[in-house]
FIMAR-427886 format. One line per field, with one value per residue (C-alpha): residue number from 1; x negated, y negated, z; residue in three letters. Coordinates in Angstrom, 1 decimal, m for minus. Last residue first. Layout:
N
num	(NUM ...)
xx	(X ...)
yy	(Y ...)
zz	(Z ...)
residu	(ALA ...)
***
This chain:
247
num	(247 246 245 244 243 242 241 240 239 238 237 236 235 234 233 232 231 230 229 228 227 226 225 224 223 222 221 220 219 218 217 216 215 214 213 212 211 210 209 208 207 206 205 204 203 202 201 200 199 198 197 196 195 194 193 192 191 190 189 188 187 186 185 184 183 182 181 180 179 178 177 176 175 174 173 172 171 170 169 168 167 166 165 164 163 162 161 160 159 158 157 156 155 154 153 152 151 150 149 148 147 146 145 144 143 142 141 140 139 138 137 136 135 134 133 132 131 130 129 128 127 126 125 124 123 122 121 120 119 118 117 116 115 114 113 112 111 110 109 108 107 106 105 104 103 102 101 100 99 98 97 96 95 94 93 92 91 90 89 88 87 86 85 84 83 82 81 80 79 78 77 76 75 74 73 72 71 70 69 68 67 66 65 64 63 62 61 60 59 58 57 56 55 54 53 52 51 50 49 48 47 46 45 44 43 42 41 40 39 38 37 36 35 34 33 32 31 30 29 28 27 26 25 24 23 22 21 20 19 18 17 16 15 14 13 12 11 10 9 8 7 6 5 4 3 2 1)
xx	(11.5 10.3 13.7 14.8 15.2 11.8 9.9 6.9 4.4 1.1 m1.0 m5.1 m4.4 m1.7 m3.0 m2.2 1.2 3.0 m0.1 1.1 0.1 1.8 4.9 4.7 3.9 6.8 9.1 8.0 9.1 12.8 12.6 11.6 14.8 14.8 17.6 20.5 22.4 21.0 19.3 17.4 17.3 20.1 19.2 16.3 18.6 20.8 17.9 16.6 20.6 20.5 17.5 14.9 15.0 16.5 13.5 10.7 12.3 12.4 14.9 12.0 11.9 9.9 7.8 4.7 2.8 m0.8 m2.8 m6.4 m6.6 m9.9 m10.6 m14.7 m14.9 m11.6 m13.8 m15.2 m12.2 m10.1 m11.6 m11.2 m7.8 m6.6 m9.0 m7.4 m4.3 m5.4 m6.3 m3.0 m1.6 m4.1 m3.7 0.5 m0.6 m2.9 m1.0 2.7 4.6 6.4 5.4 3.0 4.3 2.2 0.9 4.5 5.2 3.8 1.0 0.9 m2.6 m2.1 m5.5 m5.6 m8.3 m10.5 m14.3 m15.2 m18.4 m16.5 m13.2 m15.9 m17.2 m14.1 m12.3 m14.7 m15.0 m11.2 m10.6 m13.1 m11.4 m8.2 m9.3 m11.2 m7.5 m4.3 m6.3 m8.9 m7.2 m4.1 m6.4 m8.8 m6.2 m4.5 m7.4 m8.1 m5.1 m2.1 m0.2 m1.4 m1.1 2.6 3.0 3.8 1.2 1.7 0.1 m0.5 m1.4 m0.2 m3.1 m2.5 m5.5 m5.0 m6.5 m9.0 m10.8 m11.5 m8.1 m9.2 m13.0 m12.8 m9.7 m11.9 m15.3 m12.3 m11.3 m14.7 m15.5 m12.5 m13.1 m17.1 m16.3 m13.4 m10.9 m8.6 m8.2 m7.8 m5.6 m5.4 m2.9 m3.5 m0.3 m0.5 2.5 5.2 8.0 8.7 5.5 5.6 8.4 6.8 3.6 6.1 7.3 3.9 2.7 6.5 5.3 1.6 2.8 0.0 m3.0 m2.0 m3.7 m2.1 m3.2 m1.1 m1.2 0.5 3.2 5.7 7.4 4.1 4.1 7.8 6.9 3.5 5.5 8.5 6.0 4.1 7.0 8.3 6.6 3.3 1.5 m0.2 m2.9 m1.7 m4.5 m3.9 m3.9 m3.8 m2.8 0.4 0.6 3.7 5.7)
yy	(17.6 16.3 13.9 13.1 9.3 8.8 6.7 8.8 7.5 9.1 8.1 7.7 4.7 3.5 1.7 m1.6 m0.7 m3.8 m5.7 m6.1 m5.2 m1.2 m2.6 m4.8 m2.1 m0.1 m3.1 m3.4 0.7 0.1 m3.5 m1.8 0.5 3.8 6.3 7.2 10.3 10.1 13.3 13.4 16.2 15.2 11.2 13.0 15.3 12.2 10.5 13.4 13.4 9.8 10.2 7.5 4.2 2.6 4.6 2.7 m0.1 0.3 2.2 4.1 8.0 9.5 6.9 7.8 5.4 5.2 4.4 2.5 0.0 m1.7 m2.2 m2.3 1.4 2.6 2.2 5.8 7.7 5.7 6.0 10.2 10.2 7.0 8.9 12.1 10.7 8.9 12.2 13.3 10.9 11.4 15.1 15.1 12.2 14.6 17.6 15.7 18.2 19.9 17.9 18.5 18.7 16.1 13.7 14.1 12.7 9.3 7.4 3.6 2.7 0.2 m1.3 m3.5 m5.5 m6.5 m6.3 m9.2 m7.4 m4.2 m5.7 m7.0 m3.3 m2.1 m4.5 m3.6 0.1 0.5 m1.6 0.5 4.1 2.7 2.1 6.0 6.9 5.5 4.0 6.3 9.2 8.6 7.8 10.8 13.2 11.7 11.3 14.8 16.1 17.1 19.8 23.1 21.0 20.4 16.6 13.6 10.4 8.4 4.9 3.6 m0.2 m0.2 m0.4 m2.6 m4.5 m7.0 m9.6 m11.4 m14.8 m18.4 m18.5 m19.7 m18.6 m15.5 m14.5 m15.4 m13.3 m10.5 m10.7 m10.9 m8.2 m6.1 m7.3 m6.0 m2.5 m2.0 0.9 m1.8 m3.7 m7.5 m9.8 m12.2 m13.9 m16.3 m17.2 m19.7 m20.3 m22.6 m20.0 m21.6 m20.8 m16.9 m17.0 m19.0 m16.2 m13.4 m15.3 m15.8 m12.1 m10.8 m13.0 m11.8 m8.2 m6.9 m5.7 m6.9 m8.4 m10.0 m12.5 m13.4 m16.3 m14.4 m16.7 m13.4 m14.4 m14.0 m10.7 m10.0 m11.6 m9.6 m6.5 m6.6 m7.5 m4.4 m2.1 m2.9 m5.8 m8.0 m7.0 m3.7 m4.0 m6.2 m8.6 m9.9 m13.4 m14.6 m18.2 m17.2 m13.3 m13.1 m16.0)
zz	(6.7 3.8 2.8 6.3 5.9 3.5 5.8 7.3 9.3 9.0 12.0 12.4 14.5 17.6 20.5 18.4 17.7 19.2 18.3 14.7 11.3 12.1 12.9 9.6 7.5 9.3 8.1 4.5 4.1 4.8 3.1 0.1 0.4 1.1 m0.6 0.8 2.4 6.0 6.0 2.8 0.1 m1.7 m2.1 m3.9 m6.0 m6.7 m8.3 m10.4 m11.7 m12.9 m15.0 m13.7 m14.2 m11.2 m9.4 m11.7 m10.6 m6.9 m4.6 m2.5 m2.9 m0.1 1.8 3.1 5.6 6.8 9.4 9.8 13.5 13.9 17.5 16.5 18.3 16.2 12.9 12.3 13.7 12.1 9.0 8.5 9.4 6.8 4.1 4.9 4.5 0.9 m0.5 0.3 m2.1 m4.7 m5.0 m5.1 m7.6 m10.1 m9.3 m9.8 m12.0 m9.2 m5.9 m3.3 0.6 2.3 m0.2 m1.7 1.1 0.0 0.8 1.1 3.2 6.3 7.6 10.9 11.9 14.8 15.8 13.4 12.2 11.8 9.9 7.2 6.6 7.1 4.4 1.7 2.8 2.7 m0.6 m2.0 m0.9 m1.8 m5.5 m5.6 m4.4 m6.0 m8.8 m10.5 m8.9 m10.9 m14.1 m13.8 m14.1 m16.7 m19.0 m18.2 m19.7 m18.1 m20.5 m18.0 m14.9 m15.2 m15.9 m14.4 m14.5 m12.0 m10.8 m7.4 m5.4 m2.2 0.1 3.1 4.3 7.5 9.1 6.7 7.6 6.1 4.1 0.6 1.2 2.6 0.2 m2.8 m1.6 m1.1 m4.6 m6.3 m4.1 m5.5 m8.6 m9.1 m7.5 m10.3 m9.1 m8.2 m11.7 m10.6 m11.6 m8.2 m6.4 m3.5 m1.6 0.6 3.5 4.0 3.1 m0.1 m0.4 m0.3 m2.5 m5.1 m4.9 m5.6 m8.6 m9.9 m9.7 m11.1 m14.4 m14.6 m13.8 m15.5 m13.5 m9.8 m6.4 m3.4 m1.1 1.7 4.7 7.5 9.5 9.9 6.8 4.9 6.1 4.6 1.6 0.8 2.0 m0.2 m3.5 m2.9 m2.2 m5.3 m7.8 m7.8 m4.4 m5.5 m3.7 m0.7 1.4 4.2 6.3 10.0 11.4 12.7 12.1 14.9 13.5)
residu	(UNK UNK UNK UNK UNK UNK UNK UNK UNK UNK UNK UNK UNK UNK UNK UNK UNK UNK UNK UNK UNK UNK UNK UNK UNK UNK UNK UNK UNK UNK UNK UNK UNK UNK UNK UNK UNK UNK UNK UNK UNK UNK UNK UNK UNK UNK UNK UNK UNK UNK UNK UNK UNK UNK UNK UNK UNK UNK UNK UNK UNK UNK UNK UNK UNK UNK UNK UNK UNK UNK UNK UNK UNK UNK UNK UNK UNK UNK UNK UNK UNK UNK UNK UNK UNK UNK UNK UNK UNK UNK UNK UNK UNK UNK UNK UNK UNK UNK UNK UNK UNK UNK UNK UNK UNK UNK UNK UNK UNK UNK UNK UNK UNK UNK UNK UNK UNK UNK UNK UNK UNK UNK UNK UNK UNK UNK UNK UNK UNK UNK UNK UNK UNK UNK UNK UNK UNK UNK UNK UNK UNK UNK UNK UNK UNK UNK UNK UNK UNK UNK UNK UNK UNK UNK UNK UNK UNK UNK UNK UNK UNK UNK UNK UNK UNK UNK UNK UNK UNK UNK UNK UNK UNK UNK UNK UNK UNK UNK UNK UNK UNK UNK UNK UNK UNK UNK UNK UNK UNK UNK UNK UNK UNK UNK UNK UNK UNK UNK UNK UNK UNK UNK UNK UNK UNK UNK UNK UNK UNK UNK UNK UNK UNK UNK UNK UNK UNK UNK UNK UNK UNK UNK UNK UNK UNK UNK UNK UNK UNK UNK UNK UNK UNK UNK UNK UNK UNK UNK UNK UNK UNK UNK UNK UNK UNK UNK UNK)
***
């Protein structure tokens, strides 16, 4: 029970990675909070797992790249848990196309969410991570933030957007012992994986090392890590957890 007495916030929180980490924290004695756009159903489960554990679970609809919800969701999470530990940004959409058939709209959607959304979570928790003089931030990336991807412009953009975020921040926080790194998963086994054509999933268990894809768990645990005071002297990382798959 290492967060005893601390709480987080997840983007994201309702289903894959998301869900994995708001359980696994609240595991670790964190109270949780987690926000989500549709998933009402997933939201609720996520929330009875949380308390089954003994701890709260607050669970909020809220569209990330709205200004107004985010501090509507962090005014809630003050006053439900009475502090704020720990921000992990997981919330991200795709849009796949080559850049000559992606429109605008999908453009401005993906960077909408996976990176104007992570920059105001990131200045809301900051700000209030600054006055405390503690916190920890964990933003989802992915390699494909690293290497680019075919057909992924708009995401390949978004994701490495959100390391330069991580870099920049740290280096503007560190003095108020405020921790900001982030993690990159390759391909994760989640829903949206189970559903893809069978022979783009072999191609990515191809291109990694140890033969298999990530699990949620795989990527929960480095959030975890990076939550705790066993990597406290450690900020402005990428972490990757893809089993081999950019290198």
């Amino acid at each position: 029970m290492q967060f005893k007495d601390k709480s987080a916030i997840i983007t994201g929180g309702s289903i894959g990675i998301g869900a994995t980490i708001a359980v696994e924290l609240a595991r670790e004695g964190a109270n949780v909070a987690i926000n989500y756009r549709k998933h009402d159903a997933e939201a609720k489960e996520v929330a009875k797992k949380i308390e089954k554990l003994g701890k709260t679970c607050l669970i909020v609809k809220a569209d990330v790249s709205n200004y107004n919800h985010a501090e509507g969701m962090f005014k809630k999470v003050i006053e439900e848990f009475g502090r704020l530990d720990f921000l992990v940004c997981n919330a991200g959409i795709n849009r796949d196309r080559v850049i000559w058939k992606m429109s605008e709209n999908d453009w401005d959607n993906v960077l909408n969410v996976n990176l104007k959304g992570y920059f105001i979570y990131n200045k809301l928790a900051s700000a209030h991570f600054k006055e405390q003089r503690y916190g920890k931030i964990v933003n989802l990336t992915s390699i494909n933030g690293l290497r680019g991807k075919f057909g992924q412009c708009n995401y390949s953009a978004s994701k490495g957007g959100i390391i330069s975020l991580t870099k920049a921040l740290a280096k503007e926080v560190g003095k108020f012992n405020v921790n900001v790194n982030a993690v990159a998963p390759g391909m994760v086994m989640t829903e949206m994986a189970k559903n893809i054509p069978p022979e783009f999933l072999q191609k990515a268990i191809d291109e990694t090392v140890l033969g298999r894809i990530a699990t949620t768990e795989d990527i929960a645990n480095v959030v975890i890590f990076l939550c705790s005071e066993k990597a406290k002297h450690i900020t402005g990382e990428v972490i990757k957890v893809d089993g081999g798959q950019y290198i």
